[in-house]
PDB file of N, H, CA, C and O in Angstrom:
ATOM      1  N   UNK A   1      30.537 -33.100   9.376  1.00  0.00           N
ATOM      2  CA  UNK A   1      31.131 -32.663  10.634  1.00  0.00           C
ATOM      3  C   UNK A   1      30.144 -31.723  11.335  1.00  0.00           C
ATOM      4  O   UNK A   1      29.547 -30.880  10.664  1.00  0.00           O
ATOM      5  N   UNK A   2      29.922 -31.843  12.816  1.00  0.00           N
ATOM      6  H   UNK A   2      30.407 -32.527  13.361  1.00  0.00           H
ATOM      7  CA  UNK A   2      28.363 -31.183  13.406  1.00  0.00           C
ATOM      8  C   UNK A   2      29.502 -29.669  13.312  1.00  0.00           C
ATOM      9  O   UNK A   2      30.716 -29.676  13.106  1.00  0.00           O
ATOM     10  N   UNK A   3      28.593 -28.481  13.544  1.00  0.00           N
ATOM     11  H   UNK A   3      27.608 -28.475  13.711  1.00  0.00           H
ATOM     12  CA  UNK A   3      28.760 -26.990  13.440  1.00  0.00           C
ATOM     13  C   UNK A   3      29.437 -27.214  14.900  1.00  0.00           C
ATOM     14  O   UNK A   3      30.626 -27.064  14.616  1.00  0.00           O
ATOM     15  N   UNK A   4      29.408 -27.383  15.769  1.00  0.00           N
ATOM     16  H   UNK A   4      28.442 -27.505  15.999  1.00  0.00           H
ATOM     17  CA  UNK A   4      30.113 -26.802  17.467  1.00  0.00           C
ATOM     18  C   UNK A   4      31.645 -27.507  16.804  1.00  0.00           C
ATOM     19  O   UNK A   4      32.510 -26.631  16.769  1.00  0.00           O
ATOM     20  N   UNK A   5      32.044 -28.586  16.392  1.00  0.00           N
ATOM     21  H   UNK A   5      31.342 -29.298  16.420  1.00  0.00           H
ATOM     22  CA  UNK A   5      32.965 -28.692  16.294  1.00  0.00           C
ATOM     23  C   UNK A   5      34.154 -27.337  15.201  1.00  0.00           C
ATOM     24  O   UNK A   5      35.218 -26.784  15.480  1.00  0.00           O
ATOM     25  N   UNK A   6      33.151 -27.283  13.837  1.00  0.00           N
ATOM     26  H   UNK A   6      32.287 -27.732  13.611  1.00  0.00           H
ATOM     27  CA  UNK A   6      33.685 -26.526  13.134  1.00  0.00           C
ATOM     28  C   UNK A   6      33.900 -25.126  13.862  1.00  0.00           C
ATOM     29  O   UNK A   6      35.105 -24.893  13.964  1.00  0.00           O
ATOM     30  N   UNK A   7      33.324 -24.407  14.248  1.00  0.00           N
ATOM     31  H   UNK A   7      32.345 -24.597  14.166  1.00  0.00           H
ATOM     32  CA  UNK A   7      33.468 -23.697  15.493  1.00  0.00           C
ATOM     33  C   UNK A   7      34.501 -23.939  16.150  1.00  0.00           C
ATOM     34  O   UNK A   7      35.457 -23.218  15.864  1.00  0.00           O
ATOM     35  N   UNK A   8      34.738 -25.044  17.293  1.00  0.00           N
ATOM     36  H   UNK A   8      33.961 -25.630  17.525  1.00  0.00           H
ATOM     37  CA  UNK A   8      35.878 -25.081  17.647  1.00  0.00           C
ATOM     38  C   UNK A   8      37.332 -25.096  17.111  1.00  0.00           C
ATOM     39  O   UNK A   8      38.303 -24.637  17.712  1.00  0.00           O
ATOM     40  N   UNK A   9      37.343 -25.678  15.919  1.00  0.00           N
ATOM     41  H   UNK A   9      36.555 -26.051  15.431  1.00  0.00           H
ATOM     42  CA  UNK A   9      38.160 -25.283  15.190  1.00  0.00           C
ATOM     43  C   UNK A   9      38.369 -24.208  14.318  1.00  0.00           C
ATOM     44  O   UNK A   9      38.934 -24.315  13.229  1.00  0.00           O
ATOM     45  N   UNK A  10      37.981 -23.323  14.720  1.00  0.00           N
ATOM     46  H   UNK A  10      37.522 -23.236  15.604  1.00  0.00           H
ATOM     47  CA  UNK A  10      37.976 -22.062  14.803  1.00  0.00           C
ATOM     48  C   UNK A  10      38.408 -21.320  15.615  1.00  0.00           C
ATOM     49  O   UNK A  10      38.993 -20.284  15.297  1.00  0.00           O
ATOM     50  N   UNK A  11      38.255 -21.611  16.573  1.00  0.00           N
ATOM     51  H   UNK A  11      37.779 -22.452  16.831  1.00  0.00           H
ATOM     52  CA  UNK A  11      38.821 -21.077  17.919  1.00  0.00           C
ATOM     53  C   UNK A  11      37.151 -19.934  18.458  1.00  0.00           C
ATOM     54  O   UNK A  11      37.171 -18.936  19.179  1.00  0.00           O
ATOM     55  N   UNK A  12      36.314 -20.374  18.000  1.00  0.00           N
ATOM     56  H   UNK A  12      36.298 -21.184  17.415  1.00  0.00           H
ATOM     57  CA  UNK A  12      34.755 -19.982  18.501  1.00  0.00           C
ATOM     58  C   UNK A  12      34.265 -20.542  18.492  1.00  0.00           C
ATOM     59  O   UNK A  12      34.320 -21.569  17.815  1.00  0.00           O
ATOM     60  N   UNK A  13      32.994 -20.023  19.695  1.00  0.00           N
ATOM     61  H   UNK A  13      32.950 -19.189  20.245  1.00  0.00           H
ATOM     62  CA  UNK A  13      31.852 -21.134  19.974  1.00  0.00           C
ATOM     63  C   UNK A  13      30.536 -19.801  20.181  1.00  0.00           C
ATOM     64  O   UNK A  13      30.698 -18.787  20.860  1.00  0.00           O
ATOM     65  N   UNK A  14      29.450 -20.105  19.511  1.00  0.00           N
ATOM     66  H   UNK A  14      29.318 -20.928  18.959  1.00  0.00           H
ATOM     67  CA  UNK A  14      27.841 -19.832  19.805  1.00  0.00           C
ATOM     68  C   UNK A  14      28.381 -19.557  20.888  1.00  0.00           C
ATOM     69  O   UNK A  14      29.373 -20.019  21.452  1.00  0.00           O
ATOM     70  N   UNK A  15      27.454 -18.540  21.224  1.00  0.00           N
ATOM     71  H   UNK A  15      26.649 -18.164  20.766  1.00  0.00           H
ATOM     72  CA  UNK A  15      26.801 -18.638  22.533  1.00  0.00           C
ATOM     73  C   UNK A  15      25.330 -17.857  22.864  1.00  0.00           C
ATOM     74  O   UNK A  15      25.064 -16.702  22.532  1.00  0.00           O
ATOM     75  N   UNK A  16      24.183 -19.062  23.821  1.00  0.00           N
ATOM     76  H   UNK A  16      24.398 -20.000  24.091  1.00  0.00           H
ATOM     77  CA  UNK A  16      22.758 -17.821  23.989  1.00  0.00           C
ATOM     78  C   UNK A  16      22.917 -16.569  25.127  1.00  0.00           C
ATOM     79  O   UNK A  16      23.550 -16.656  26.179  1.00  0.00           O
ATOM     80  N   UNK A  17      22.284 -15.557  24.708  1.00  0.00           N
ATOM     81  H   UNK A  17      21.769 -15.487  23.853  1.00  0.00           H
ATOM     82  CA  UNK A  17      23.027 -14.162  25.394  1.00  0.00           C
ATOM     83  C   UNK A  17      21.201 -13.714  25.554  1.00  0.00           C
ATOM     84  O   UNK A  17      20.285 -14.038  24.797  1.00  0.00           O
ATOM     85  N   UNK A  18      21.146 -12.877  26.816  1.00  0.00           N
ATOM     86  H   UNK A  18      21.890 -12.614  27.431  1.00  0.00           H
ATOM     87  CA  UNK A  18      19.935 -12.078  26.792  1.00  0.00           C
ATOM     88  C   UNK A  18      20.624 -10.639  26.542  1.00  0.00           C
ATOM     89  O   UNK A  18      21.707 -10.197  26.926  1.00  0.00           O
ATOM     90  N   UNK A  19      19.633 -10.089  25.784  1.00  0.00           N
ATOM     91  H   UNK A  19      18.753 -10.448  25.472  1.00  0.00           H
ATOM     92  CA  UNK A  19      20.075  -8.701  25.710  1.00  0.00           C
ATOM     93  C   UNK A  19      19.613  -7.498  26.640  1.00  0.00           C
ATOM     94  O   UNK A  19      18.928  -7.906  27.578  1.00  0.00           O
ATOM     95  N   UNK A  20      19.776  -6.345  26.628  1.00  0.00           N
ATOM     96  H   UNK A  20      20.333  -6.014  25.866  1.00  0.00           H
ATOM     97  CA  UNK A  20      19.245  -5.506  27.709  1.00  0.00           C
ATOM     98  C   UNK A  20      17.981  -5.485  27.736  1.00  0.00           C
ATOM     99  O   UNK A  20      17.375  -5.817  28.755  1.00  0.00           O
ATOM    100  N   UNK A  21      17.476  -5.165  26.833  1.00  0.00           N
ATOM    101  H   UNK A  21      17.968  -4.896  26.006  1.00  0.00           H
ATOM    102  CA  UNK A  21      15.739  -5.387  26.231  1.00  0.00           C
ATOM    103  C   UNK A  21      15.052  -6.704  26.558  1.00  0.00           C
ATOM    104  O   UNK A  21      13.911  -6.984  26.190  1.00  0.00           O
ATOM    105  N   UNK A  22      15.815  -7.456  27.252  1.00  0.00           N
ATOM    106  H   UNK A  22      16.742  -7.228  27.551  1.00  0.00           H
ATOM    107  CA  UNK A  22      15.354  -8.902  27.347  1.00  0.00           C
ATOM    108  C   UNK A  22      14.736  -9.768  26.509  1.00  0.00           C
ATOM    109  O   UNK A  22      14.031 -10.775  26.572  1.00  0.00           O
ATOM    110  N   UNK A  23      15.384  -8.824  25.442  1.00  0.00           N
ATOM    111  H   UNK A  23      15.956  -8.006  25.390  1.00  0.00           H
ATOM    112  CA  UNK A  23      14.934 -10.179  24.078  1.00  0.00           C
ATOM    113  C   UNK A  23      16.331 -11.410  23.806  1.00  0.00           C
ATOM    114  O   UNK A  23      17.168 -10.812  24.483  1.00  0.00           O
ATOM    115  N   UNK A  24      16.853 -12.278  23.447  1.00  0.00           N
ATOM    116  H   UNK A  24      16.173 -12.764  22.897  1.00  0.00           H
ATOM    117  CA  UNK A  24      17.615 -13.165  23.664  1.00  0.00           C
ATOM    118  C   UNK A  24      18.320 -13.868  22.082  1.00  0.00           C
ATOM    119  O   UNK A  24      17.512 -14.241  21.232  1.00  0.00           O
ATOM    120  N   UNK A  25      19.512 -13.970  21.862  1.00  0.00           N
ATOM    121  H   UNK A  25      20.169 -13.666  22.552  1.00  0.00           H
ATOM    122  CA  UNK A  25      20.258 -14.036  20.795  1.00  0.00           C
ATOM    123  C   UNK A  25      21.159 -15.515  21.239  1.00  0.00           C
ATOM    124  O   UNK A  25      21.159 -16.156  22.290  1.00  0.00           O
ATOM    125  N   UNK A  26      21.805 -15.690  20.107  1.00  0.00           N
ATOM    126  H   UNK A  26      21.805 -15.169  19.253  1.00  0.00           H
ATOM    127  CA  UNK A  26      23.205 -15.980  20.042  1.00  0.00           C
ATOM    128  C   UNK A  26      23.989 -15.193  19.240  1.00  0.00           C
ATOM    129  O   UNK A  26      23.688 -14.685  18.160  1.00  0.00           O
ATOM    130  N   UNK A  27      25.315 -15.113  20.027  1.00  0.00           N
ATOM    131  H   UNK A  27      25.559 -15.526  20.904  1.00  0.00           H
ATOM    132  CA  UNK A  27      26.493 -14.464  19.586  1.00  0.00           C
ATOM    133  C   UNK A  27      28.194 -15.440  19.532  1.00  0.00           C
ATOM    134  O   UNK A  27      28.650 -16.273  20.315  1.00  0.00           O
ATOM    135  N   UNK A  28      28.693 -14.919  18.385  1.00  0.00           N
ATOM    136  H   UNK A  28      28.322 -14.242  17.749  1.00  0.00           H
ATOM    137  CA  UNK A  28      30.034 -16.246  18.433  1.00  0.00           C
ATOM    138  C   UNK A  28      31.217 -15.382  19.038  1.00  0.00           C
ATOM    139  O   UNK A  28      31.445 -14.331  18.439  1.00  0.00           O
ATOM    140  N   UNK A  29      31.805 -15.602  19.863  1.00  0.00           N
ATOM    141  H   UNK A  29      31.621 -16.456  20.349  1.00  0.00           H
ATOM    142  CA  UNK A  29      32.699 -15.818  20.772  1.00  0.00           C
ATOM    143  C   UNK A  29      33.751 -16.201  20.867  1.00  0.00           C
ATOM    144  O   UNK A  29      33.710 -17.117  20.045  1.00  0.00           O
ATOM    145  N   UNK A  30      35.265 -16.214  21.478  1.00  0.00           N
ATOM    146  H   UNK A  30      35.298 -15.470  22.146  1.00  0.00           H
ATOM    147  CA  UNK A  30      36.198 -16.680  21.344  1.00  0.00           C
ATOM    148  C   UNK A  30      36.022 -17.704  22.463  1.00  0.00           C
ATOM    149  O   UNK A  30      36.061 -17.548  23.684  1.00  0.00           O
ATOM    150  N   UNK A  31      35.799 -18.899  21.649  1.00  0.00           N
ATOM    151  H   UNK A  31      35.768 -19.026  20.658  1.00  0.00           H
ATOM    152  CA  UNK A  31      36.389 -20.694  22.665  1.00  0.00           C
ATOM    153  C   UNK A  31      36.861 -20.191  24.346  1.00  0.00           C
ATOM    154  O   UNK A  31      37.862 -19.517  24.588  1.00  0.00           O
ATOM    155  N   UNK A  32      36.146 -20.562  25.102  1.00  0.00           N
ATOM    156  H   UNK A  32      35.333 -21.109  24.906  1.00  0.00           H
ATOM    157  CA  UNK A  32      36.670 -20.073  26.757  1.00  0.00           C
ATOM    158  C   UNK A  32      36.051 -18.892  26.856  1.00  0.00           C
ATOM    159  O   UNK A  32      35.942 -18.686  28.064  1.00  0.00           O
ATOM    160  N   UNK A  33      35.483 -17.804  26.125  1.00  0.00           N
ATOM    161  H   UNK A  33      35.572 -17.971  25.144  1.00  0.00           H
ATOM    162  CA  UNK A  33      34.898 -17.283  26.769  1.00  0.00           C
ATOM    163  C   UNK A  33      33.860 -17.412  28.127  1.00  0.00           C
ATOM    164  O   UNK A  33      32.874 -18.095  27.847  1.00  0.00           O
ATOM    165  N   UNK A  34      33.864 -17.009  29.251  1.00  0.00           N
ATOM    166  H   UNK A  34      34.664 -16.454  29.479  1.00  0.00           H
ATOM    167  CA  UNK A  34      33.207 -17.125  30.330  1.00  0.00           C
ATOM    168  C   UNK A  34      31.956 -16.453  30.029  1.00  0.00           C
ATOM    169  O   UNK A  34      32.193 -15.310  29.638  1.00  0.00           O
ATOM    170  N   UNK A  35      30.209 -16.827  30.072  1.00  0.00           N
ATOM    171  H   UNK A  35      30.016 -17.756  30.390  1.00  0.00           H
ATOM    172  CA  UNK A  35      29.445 -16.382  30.379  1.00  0.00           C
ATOM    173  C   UNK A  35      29.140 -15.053  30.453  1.00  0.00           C
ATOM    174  O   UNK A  35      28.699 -14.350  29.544  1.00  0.00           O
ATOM    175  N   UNK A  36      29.478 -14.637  31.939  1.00  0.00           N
ATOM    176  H   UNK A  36      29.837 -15.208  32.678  1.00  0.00           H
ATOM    177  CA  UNK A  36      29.216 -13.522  31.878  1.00  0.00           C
ATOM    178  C   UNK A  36      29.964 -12.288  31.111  1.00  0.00           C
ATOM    179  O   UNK A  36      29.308 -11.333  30.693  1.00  0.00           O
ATOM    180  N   UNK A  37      31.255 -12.365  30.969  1.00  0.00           N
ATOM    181  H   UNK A  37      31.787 -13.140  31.309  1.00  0.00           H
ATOM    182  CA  UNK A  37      31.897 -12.078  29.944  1.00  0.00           C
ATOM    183  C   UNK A  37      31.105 -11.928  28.011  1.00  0.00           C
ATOM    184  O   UNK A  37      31.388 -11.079  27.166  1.00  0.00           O
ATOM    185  N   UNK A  38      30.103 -13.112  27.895  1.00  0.00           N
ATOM    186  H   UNK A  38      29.873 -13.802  28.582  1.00  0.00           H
ATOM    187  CA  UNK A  38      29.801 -12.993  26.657  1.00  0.00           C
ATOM    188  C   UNK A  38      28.327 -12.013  26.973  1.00  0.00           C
ATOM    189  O   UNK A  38      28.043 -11.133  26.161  1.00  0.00           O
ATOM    190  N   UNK A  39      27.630 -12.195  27.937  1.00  0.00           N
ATOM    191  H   UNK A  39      27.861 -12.911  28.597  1.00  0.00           H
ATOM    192  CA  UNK A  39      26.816 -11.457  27.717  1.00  0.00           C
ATOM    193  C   UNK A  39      27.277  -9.933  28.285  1.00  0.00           C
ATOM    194  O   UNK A  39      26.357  -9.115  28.287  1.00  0.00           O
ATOM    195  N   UNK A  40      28.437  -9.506  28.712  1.00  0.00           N
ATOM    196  H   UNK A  40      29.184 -10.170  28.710  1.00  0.00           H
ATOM    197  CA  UNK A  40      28.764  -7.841  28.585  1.00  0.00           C
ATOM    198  C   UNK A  40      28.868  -7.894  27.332  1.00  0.00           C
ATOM    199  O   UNK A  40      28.246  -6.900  26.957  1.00  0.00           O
ATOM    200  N   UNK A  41      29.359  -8.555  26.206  1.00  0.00           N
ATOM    201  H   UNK A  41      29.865  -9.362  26.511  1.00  0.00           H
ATOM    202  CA  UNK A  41      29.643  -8.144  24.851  1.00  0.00           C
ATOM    203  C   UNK A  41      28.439  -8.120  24.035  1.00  0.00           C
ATOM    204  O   UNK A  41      28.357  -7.701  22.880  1.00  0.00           O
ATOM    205  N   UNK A  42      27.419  -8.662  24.826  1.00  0.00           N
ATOM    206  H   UNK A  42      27.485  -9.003  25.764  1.00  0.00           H
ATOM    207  CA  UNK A  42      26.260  -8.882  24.019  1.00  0.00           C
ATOM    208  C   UNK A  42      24.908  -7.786  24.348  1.00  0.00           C
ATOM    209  O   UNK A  42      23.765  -7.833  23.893  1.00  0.00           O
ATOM    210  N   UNK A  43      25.460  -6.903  25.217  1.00  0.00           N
ATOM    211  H   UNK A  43      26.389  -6.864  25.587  1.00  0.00           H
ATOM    212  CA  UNK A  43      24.938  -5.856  26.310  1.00  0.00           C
ATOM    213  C   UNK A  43      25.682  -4.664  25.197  1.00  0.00           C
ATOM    214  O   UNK A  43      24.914  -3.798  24.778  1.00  0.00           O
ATOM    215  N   UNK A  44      27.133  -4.615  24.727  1.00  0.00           N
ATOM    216  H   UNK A  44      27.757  -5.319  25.067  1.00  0.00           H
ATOM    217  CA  UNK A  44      27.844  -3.166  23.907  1.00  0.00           C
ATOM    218  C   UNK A  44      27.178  -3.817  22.998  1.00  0.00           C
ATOM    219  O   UNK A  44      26.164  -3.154  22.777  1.00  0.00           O
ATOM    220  N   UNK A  45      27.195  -4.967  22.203  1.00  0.00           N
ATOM    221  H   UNK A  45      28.019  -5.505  22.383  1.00  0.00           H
ATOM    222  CA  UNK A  45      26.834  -5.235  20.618  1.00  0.00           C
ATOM    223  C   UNK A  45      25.011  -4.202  20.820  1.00  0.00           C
ATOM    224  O   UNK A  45      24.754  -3.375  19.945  1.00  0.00           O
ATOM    225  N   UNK A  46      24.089  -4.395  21.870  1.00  0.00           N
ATOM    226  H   UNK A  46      24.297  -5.067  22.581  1.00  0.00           H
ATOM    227  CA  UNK A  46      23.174  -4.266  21.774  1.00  0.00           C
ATOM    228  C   UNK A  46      23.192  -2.564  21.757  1.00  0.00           C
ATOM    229  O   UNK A  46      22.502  -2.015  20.898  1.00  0.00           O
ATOM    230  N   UNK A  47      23.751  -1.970  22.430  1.00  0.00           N
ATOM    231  H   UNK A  47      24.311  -2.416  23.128  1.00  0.00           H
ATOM    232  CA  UNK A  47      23.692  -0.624  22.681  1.00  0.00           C
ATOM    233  C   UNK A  47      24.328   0.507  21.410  1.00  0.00           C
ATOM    234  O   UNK A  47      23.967   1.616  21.017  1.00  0.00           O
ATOM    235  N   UNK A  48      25.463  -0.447  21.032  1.00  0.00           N
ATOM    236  H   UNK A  48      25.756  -1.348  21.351  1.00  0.00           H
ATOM    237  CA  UNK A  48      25.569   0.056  19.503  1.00  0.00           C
ATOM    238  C   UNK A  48      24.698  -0.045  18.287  1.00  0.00           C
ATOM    239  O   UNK A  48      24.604   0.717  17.325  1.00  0.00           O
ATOM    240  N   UNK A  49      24.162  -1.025  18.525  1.00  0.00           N
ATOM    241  H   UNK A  49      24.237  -1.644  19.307  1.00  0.00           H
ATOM    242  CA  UNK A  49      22.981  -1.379  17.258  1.00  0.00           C
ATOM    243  C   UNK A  49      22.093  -0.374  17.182  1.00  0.00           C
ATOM    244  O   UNK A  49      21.362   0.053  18.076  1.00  0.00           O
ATOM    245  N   UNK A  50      22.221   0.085  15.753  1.00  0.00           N
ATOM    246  H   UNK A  50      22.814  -0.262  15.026  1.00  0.00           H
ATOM    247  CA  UNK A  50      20.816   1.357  15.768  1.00  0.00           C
ATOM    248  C   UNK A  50      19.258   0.846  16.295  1.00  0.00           C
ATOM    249  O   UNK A  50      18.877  -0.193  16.834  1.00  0.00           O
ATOM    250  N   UNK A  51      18.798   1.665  16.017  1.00  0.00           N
ATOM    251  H   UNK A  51      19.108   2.509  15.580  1.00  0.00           H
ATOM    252  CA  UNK A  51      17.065   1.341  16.800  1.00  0.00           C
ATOM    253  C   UNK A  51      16.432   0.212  15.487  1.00  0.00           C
ATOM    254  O   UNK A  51      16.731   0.224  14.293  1.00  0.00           O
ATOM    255  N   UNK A  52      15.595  -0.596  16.129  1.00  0.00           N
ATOM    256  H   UNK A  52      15.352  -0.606  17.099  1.00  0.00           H
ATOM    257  CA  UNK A  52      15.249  -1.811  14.969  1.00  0.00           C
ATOM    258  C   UNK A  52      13.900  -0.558  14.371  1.00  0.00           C
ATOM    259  O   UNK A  52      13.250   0.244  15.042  1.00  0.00           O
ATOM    260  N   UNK A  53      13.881  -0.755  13.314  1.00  0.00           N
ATOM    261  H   UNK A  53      14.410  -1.406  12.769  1.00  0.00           H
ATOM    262  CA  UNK A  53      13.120  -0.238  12.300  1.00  0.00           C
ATOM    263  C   UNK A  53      13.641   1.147  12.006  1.00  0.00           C
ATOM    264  O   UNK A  53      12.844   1.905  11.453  1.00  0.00           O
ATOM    265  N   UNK A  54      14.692   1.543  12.247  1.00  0.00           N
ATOM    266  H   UNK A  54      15.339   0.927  12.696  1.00  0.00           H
ATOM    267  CA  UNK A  54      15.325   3.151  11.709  1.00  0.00           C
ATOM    268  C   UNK A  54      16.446   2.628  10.846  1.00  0.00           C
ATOM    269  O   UNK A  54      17.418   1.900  11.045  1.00  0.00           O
ATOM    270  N   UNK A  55      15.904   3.329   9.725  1.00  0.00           N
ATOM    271  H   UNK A  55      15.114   3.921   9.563  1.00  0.00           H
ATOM    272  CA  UNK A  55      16.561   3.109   8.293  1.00  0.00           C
ATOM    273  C   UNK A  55      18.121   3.249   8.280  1.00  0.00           C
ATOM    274  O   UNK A  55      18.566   4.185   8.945  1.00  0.00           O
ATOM    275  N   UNK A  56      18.655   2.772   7.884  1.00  0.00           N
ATOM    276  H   UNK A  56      18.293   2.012   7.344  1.00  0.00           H
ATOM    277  CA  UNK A  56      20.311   3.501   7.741  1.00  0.00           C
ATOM    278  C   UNK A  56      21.127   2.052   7.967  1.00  0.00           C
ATOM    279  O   UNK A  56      20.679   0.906   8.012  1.00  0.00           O
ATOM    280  N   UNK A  57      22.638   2.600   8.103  1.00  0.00           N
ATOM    281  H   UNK A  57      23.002   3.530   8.066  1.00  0.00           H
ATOM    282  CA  UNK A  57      23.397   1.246   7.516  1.00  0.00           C
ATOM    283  C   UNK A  57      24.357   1.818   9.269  1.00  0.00           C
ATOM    284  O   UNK A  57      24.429   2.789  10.022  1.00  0.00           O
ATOM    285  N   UNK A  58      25.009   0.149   9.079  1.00  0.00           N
ATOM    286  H   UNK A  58      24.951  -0.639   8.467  1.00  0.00           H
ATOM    287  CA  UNK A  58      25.608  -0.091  10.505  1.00  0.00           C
ATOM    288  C   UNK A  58      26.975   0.422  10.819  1.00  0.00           C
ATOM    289  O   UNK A  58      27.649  -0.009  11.755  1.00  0.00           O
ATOM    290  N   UNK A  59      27.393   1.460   9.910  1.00  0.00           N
ATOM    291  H   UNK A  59      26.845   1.810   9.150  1.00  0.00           H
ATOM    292  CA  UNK A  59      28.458   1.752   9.389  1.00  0.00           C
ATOM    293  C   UNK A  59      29.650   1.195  10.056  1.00  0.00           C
ATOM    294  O   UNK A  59      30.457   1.949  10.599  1.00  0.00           O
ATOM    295  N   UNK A  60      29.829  -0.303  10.043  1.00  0.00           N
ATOM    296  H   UNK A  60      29.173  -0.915   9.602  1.00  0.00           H
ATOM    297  CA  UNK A  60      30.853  -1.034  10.539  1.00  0.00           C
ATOM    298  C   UNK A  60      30.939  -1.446  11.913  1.00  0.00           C
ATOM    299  O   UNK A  60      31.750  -2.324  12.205  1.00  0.00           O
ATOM    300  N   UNK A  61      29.996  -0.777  13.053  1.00  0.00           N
ATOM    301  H   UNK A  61      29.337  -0.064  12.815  1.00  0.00           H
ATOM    302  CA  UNK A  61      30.433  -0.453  14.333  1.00  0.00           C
ATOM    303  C   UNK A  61      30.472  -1.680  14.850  1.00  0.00           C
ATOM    304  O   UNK A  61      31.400  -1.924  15.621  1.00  0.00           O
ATOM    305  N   UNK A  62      29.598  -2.614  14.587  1.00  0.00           N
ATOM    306  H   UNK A  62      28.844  -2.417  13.961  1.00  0.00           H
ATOM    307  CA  UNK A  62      29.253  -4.455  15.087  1.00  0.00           C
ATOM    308  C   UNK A  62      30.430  -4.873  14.854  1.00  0.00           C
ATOM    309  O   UNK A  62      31.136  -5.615  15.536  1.00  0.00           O
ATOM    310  N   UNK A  63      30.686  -4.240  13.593  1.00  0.00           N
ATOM    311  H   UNK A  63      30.112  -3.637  13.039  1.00  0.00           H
ATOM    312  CA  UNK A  63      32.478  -5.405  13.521  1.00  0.00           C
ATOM    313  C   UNK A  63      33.492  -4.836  13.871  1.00  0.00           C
ATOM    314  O   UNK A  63      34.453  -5.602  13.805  1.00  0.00           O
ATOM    315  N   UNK A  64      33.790  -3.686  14.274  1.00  0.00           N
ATOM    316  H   UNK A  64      33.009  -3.064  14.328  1.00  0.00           H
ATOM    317  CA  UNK A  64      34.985  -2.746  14.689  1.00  0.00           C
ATOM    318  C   UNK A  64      35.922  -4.176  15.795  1.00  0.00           C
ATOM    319  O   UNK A  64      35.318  -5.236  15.956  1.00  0.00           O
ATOM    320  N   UNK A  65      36.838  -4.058  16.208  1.00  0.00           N
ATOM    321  H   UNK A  65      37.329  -3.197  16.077  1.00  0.00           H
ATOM    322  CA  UNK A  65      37.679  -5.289  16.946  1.00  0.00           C
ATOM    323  C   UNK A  65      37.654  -6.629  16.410  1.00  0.00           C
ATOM    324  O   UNK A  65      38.354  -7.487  16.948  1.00  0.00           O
ATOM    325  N   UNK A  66      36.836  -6.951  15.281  1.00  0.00           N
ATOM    326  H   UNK A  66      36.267  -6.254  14.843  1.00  0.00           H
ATOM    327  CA  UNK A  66      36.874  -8.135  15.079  1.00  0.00           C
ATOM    328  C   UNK A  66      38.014  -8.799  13.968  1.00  0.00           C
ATOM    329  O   UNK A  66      38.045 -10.013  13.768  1.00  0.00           O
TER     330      UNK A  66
END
């Protein structure tokens, strides 16, 4: 069974997101999410994320609402 389907049955779908830094991801999403909608979430996911190469743990904050 291809992955977008399993996903959909899920009630999520991928999606490609640029981040503020203009480096560029995918992030999974609730099914219908609108665009611009996924990349504001992909704009807080980025701003919460500690600094890349500073040691320490994520203490949950990426998954908080999920």
């Amino acid at each position: 069974m291809p992955e977008r389907a399993k996903l959909d049955r899920l009630g999520k779908e991928a999606r490609a997101v640029k981040f503020p830094d203009g480096s560029k991801g995918v992030i999974l999403v609730e099914a219908g999410t609108p665009q611009d909608e996924a990349d504001e979430i992909a704009a807080r996911l980025w701003a919460e994320s500690p600094e890349a190469g500073v040691p320490g743990d994520l203490g949950g904050s990426l998954l908080d609402g999920m």
